[in-house]
VOPAGU-2260 file (C-alpha; in pm, 1 decimal, decimal comma):
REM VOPAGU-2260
SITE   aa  ch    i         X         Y         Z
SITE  UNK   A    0    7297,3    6663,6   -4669,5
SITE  UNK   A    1    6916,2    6585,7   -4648,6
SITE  UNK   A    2    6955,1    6546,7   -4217,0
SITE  UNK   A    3    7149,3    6862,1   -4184,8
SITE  UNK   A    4    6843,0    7024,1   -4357,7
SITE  UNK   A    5    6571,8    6852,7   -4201,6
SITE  UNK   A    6    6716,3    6984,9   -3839,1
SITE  UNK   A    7    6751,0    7287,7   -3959,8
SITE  UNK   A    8    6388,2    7324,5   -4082,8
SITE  UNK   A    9    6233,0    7170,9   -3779,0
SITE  UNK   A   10    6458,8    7400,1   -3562,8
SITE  UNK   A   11    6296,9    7710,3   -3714,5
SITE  UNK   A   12    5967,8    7539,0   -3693,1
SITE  UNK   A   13    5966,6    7529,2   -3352,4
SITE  UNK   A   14    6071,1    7878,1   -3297,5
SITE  UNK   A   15    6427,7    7930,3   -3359,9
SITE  UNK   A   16    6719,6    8117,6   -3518,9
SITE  UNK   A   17    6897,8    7897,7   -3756,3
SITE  UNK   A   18    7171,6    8006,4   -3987,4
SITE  UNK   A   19    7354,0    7782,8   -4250,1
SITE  UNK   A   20    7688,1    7856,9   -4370,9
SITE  UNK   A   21    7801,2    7603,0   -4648,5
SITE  UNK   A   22    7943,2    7580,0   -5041,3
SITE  UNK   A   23    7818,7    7530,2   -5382,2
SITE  UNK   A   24    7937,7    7216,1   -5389,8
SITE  UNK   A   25    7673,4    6994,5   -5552,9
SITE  UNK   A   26    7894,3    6659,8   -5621,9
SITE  UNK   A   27    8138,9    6767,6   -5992,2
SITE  UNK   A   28    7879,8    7026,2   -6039,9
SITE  UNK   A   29    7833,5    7373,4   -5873,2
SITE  UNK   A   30    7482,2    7471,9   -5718,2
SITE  UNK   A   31    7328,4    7772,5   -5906,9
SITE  UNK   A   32    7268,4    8013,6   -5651,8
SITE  UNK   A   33    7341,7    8333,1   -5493,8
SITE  UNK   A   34    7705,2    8351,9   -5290,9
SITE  UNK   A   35    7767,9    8549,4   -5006,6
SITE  UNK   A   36    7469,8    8685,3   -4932,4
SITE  UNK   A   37    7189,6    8558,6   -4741,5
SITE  UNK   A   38    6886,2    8315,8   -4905,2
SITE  UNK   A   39    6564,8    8239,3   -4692,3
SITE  UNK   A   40    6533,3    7863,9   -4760,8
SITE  UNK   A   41    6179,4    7759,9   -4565,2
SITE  UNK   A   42    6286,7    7991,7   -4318,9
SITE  UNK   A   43    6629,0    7888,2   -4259,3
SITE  UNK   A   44    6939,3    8187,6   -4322,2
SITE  UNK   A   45    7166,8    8038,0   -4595,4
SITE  UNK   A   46    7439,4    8134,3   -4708,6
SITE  UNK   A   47    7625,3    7951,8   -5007,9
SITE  UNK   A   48    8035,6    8060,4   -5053,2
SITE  UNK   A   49    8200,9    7945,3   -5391,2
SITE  UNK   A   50    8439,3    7676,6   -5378,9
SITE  UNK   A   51    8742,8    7666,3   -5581,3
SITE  UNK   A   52    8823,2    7330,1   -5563,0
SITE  UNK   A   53    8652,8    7029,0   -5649,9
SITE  UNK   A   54    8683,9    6627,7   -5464,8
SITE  UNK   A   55    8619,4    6662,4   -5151,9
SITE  UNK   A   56    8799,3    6932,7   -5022,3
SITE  UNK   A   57    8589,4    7226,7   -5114,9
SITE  UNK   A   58    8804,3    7500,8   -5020,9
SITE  UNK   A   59    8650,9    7771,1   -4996,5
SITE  UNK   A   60    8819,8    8148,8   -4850,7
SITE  UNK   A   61    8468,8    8334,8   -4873,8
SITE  UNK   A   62    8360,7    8057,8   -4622,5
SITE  UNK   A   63    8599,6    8021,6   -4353,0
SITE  UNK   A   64    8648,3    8427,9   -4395,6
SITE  UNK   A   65    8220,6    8454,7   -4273,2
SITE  UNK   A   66    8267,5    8241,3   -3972,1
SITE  UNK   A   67    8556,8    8380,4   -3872,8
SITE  UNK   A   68    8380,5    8715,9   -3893,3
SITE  UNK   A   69    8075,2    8624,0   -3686,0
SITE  UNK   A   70    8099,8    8289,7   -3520,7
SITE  UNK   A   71    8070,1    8454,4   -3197,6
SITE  UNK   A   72    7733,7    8628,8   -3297,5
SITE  UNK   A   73    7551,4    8238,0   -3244,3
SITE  UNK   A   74    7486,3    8094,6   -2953,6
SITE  UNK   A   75    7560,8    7732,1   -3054,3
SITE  UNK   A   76    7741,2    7610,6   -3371,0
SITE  UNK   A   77    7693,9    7322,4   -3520,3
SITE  UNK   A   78    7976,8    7169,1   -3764,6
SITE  UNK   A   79    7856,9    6853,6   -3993,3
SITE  UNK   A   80    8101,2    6600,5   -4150,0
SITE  UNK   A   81    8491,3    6571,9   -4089,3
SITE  UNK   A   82    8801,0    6505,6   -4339,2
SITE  UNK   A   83    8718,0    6763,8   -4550,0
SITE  UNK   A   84    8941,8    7072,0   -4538,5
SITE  UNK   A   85    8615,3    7340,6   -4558,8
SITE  UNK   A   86    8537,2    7132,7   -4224,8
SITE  UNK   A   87    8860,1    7060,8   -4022,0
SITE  UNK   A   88    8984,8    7490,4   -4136,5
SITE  UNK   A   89    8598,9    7570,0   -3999,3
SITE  UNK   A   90    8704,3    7383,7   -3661,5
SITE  UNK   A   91    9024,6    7537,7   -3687,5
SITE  UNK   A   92    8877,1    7919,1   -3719,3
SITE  UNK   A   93    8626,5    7842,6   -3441,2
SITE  UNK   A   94    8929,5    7798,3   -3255,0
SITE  UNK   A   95    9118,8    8096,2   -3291,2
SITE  UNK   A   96    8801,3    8272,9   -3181,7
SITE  UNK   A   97    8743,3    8082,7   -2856,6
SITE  UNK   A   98    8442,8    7885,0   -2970,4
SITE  UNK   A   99    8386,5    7499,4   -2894,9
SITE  UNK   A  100    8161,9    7335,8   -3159,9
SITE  UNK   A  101    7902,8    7106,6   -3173,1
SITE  UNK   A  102    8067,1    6801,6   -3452,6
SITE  UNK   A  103    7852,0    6544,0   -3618,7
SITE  UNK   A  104    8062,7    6339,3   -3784,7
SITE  UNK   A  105    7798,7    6168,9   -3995,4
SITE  UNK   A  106    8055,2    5836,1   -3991,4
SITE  UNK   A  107    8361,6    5954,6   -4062,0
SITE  UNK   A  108    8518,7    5785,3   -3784,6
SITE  UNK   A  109    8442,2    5433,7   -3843,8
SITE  UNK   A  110    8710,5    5162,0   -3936,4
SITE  UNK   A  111    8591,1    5113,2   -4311,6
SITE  UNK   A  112    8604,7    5499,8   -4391,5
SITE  UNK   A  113    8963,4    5550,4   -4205,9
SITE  UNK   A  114    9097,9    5210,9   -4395,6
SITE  UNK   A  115    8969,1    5320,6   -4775,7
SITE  UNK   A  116    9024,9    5593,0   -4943,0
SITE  UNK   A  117    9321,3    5831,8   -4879,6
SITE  UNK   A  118    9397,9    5597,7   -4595,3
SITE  UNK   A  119    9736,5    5788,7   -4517,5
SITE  UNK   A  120    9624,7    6159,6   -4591,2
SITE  UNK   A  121    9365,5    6146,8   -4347,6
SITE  UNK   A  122    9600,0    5951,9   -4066,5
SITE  UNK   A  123    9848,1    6294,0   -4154,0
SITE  UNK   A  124    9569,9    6545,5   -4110,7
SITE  UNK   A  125    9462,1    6316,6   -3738,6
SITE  UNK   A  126    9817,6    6371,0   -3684,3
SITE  UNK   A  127    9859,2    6682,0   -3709,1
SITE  UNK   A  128    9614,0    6863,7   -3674,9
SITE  UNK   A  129    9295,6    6664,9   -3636,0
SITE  UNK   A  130    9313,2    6544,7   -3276,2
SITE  UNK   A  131    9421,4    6885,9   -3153,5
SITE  UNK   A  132    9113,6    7051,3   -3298,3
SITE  UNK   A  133    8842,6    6732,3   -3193,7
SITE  UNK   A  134    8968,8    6830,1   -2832,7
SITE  UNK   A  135    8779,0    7162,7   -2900,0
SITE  UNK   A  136    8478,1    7004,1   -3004,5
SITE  UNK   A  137    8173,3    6820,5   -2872,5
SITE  UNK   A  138    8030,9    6531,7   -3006,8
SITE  UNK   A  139    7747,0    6479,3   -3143,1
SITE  UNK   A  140    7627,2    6076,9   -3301,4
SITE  UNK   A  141    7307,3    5925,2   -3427,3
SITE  UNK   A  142    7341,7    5571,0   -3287,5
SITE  UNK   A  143    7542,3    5404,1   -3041,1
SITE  UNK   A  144    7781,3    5208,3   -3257,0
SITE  UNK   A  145    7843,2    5574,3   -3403,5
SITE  UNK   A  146    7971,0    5714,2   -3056,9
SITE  UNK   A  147    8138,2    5375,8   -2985,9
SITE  UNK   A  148    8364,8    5439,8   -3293,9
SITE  UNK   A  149    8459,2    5797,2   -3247,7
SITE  UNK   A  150    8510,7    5788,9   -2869,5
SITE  UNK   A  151    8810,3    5570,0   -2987,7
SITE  UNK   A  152    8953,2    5873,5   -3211,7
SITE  UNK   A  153    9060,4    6072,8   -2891,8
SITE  UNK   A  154    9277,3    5906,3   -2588,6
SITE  UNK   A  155    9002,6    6100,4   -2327,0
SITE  UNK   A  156    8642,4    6088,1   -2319,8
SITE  UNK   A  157    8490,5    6286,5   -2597,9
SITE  UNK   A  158    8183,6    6510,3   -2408,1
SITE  UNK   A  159    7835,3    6501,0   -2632,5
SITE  UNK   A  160    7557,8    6335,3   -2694,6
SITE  UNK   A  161    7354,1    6044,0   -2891,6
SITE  UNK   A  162    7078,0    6214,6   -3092,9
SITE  UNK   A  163    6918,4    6032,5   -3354,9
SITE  UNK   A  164    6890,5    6196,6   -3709,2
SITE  UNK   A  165    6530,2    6323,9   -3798,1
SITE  UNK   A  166    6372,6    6161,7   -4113,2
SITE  UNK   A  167    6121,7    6301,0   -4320,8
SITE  UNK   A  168    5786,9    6097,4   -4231,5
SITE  UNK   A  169    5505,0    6370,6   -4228,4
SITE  UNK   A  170    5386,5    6278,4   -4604,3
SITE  UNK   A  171    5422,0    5857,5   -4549,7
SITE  UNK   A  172    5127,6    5731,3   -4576,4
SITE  UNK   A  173    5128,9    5291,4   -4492,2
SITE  UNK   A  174    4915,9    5076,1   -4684,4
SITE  UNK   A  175    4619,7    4953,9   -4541,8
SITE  UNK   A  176    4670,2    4582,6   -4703,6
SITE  UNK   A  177    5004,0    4476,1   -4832,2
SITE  UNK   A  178    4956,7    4295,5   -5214,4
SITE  UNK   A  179    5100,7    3929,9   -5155,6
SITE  UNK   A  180    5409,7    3924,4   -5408,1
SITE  UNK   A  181    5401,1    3533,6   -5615,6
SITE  UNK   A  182    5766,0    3537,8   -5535,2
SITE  UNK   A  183    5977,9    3655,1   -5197,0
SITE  UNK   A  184    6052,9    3985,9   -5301,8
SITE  UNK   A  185    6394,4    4157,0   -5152,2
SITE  UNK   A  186    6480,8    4492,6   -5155,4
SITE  UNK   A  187    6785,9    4721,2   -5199,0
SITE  UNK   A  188    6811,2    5071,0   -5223,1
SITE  UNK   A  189    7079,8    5293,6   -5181,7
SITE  UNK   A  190    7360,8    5427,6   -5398,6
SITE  UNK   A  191    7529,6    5151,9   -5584,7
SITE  UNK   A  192    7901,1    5146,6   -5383,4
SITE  UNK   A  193    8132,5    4833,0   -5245,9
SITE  UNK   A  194    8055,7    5026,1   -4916,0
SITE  UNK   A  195    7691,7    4917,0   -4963,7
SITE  UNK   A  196    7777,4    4533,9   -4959,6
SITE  UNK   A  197    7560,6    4430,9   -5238,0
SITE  UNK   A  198    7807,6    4159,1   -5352,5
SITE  UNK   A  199    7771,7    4013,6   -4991,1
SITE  UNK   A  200    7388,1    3957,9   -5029,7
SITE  UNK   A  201    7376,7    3865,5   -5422,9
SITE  UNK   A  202    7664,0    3577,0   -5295,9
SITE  UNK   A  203    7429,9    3466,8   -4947,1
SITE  UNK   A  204    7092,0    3502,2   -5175,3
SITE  UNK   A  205    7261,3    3235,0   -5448,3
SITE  UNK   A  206    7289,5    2987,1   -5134,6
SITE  UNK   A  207    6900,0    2997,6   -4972,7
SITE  UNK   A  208    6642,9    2723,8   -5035,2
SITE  UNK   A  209    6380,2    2917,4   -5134,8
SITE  UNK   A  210    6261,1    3128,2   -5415,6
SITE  UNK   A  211    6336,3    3526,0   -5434,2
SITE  UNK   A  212    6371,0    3800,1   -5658,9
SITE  UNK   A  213    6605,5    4115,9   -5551,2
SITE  UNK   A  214    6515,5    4447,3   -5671,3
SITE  UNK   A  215    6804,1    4694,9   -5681,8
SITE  UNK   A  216    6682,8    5015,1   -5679,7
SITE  UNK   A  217    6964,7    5302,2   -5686,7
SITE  UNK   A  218    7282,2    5404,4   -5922,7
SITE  UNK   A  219    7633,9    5372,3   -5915,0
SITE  UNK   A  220    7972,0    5390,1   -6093,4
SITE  UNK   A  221    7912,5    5197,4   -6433,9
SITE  UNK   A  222    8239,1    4994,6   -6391,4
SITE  UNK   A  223    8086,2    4869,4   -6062,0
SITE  UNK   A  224    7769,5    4785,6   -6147,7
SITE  UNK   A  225    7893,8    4559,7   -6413,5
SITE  UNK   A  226    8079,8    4418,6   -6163,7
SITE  UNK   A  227    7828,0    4312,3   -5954,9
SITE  UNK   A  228    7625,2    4217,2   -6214,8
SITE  UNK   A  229    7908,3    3946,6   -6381,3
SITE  UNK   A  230    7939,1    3851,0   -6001,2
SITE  UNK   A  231    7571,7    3752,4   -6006,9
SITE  UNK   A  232    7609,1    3530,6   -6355,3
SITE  UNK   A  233    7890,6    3335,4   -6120,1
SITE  UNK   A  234    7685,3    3304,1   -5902,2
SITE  UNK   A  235    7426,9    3175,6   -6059,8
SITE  UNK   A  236    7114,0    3403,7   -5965,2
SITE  UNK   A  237    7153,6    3706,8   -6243,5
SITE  UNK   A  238    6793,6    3573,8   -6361,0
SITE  UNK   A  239    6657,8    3685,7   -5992,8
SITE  UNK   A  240    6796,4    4020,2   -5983,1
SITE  UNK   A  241    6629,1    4338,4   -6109,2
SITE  UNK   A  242    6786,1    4673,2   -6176,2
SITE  UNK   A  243    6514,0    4900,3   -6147,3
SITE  UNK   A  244    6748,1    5280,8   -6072,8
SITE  UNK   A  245    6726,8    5555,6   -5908,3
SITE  UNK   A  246    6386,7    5612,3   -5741,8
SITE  UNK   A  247    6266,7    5993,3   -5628,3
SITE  UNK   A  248    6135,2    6054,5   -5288,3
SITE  UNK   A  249    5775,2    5929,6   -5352,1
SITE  UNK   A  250    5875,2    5655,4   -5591,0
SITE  UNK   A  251    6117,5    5517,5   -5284,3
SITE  UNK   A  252    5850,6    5464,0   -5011,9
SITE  UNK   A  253    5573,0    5236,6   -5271,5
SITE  UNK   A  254    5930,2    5066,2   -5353,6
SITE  UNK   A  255    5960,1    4960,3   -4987,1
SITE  UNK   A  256    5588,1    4898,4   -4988,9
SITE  UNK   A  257    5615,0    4634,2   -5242,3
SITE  UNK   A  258    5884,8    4436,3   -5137,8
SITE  UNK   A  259    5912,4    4207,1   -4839,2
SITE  UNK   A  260    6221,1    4191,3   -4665,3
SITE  UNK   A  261    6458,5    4531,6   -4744,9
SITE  UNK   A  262    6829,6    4413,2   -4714,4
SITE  UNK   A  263    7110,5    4641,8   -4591,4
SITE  UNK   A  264    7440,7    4424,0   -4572,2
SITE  UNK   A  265    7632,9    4753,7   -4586,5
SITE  UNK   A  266    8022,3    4730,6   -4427,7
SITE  UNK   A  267    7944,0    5057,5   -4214,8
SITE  UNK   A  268    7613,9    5287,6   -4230,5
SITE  UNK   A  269    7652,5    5573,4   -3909,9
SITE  UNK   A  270    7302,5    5581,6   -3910,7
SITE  UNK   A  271    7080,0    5458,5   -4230,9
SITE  UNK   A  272    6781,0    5673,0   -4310,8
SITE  UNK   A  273    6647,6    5369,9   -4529,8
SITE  UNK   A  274    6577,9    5166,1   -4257,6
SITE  UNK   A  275    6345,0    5390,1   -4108,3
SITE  UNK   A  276    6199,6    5457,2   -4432,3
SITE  UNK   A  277    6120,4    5092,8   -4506,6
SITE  UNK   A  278    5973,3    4998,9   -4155,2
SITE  UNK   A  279    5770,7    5352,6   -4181,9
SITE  UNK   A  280    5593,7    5122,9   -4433,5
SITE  UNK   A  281    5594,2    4855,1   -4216,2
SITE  UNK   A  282    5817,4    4631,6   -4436,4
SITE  UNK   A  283    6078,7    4464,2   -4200,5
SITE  UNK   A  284    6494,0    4502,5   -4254,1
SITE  UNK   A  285    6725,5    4267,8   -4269,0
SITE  UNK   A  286    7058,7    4472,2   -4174,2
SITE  UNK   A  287    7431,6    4382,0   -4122,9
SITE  UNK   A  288    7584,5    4444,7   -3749,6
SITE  UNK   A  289    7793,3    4726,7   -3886,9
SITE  UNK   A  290    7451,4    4933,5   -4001,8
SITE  UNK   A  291    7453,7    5202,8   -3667,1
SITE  UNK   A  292    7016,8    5121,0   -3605,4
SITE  UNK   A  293    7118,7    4736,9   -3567,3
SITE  UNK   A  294    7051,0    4758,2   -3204,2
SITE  UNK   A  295    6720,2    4966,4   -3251,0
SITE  UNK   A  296    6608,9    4726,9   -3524,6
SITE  UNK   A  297    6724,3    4427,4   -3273,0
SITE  UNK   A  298    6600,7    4586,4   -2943,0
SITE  UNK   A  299    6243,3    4637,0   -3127,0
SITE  UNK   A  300    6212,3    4307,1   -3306,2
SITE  UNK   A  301    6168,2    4498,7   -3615,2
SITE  UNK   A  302    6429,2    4224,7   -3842,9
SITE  UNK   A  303    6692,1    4036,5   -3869,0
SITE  UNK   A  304    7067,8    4122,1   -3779,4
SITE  UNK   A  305    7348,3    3971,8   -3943,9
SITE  UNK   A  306    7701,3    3872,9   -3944,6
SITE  UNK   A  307    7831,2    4001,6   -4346,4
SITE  UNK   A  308    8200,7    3866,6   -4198,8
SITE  UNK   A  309    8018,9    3502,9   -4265,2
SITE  UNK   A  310    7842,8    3428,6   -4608,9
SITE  UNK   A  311    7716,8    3083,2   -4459,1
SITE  UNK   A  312    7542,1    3319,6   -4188,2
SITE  UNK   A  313    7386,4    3545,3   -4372,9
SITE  UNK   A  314    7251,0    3257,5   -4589,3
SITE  UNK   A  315    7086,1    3123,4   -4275,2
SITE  UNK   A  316    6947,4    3462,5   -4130,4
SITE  UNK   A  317    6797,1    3526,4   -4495,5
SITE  UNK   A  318    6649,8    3176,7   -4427,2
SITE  UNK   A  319    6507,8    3243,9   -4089,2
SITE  UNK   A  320    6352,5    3609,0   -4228,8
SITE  UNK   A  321    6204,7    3412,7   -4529,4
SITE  UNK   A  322    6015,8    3135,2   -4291,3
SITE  UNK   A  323    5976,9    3393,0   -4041,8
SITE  UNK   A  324    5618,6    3481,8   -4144,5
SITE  UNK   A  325    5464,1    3539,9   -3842,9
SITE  UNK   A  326    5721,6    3785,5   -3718,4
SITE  UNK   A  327    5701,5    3948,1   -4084,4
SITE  UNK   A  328    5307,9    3971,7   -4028,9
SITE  UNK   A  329    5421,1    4143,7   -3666,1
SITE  UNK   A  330    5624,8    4409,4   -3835,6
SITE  UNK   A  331    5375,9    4511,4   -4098,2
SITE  UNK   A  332    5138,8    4605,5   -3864,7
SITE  UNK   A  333    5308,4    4741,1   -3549,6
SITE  UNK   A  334    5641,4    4895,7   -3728,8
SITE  UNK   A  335    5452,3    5190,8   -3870,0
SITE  UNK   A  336    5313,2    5346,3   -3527,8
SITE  UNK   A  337    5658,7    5210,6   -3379,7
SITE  UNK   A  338    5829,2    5436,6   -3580,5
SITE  UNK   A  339    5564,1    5733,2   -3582,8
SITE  UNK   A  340    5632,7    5784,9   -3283,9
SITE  UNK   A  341    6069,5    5717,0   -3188,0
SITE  UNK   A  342    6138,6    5947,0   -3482,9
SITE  UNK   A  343    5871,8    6188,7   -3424,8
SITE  UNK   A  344    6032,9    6511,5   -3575,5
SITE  UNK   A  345    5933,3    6777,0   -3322,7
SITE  UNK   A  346    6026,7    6476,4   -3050,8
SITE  UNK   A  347    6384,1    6488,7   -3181,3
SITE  UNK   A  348    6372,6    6862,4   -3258,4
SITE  UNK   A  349    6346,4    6874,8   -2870,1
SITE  UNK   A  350    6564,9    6667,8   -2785,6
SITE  UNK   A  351    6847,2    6886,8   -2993,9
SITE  UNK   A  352    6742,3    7237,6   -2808,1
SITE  UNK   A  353    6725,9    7043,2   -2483,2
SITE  UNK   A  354    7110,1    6991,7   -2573,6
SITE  UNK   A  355    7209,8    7274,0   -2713,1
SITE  UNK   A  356    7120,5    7448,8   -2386,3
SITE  UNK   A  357    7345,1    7251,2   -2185,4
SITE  UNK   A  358    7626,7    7396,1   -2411,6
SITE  UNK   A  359    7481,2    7779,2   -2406,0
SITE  UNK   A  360    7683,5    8014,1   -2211,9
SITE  UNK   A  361    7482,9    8051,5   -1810,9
């Protein structure tokens, strides 16, 4: 998870101890490293413990058996993720040895994720064991909506904090002068999933008055993508969309420098790295309420905000982001420094420590 290394980087960087425990999961495959022993990864202690099962439950003995072992040698620990069983059997062993946890869900608590997929195992692990264990935890969330949704997991209020994930901006570089595209150019990139809401802007973009292309940039289950893709003949607007794949880390930010609007109509995003990404670059967003930096986006006047609930509506907020130029023009040029500065990585870093401290023992 790119966040949970980017802290952990930027926590060494500025002067401290950080130790990693995780698995080899790497998706189906297995990571090709070293296990149970420790690996200096740009100064950060990891240690990777095999996994012997695959999905998302990664259970792993060698794992749980290390932080039962030492958890109490650490002054703060930091758990990342919920659902799976490596995580909730972590929680469980920090526990048994008195500790209380820092937890980042990273979204797990939102309405879409506990209504899809293994909708009744994970209302059975809540049940029984789940709640019990979040009592021993605090709470840590990247956005408001984030802490809005998980304060409603627990019956009492959940102690913790709002801390916004660091994104790597060191190397991003904005263009001086932005190429005029011949035709509105809109932008998607992220992995390819109905999560994503793609078919909810292909349907709103068949409806506006004006002329567009849509570049989507990212990869996804084949069966899906053809999906979306027979959608768009129905539609009427497969000539205007272009599947351009994956792009790597440098290849991403000239993507968002050569569009004009990027478009997020996603049913739930926690957080949303690509947003800050794209108005890095100072190319504006156009985001659905249920993307967790809505309010940022909104509270800065750095795009548009939408209601994905309402086709009709996002048809007319794509329409008031295409004639919009002026406010387009606005968030070219201030967006970049905007950004520079709110997700500042030793700013953040700070703010972590600052919290951490709260929770070390007096």
């Amino acid at each position: 998870m790119a966040v949970v290394y980017l802290l952990a980087e930027s926590l060494v960087r500025n002067g401290h101890d950080v130790t990693v425990y995780t698995t080899t999961a790497n998706g189906k495959e297995e990571l090709d490293v070293k296990t149970g022993e420790e690996v200096l990864v740009d100064g950060v202690k990891v240690y990777y413990f095999k996994r012997y099962t695959k999905g998302n439950s990664h259970l792993s003995p060698g794992f749980w058996n290390k932080i039962f072992q030492t958890v109490n040698d650490f002054d703060v620990v930091h758990l990342h993720s919920w659902w799976s069983p490596a995580i909730v059997a972590a929680a469980a062993v920090c526990r048994m040895r008195g500790v209380k946890p820092i937890l980042s869900p990273h979204g797990m608590f939102c309405d879409y994720i506990l209504t899809t997929n293994n909708k009744v195992k994970k209302q059975i692990l809540q049940t029984v064991v789940g709640k019990s264990l979040l009592k021993n935890t605090f709470l840590h969330v990247s956005t408001p909506m984030e802490w809005e949704e998980s304060q409603l997991i627990l019956k009492e209020k959940w102690e913790g904090a709002v801390i916004s994930n660091l994104v790597e901006l060191d190397n991003v570089k904005p263009p001086v002068k932005r190429d005029a595209n011949s035709v509105f150019t809109v932008g998607f990139i992220s992995r390819i999933d109905p999560k994503k809401g793609l078919d909810i802007l292909i349907k709103a973009l068949a409806k506006v008055s004006f002329n567009y292309k849509l570049q989507v940039a990212g990869t996804g289950e084949d069966d899906y993508v053809n999906k979306l893709k027979s959608l768009a003949v129905e539609c009427g607007n497969a000539d205007k969309i272009e599947w351009v794949g994956w792009k790597d880390n440098v290849q991403k930010m000239q993507f968002y420098s050569e569009i004009d609007l990027f478009a997020l109509t996603s049913h739930n995003e926690n957080f949303a790295v690509v947003v800050i990404e794209s108005l890095s670059v100072g190319t504006p967003v156009f985001l659905g309420k249920n993307v967790g930096l809505s309010s940022y986006v909104a509270d800065k006047e750095l795009g548009w905000i939408t209601n994905i609930n309402d086709i009709n509506q996002v048809t007319a907020d794509l329409e008031l982001a295409y004639h919009e130029a002026d406010k387009r023009k606005f968030i070219h040029e201030s967006a970049p420094d905007i950004i520079s500065h709110d997700f500042n990585k030793n700013f953040l870093t700070k703010q972590y420590t600052d919290y951490y401290k709260t929770l070390m023992p007096s």
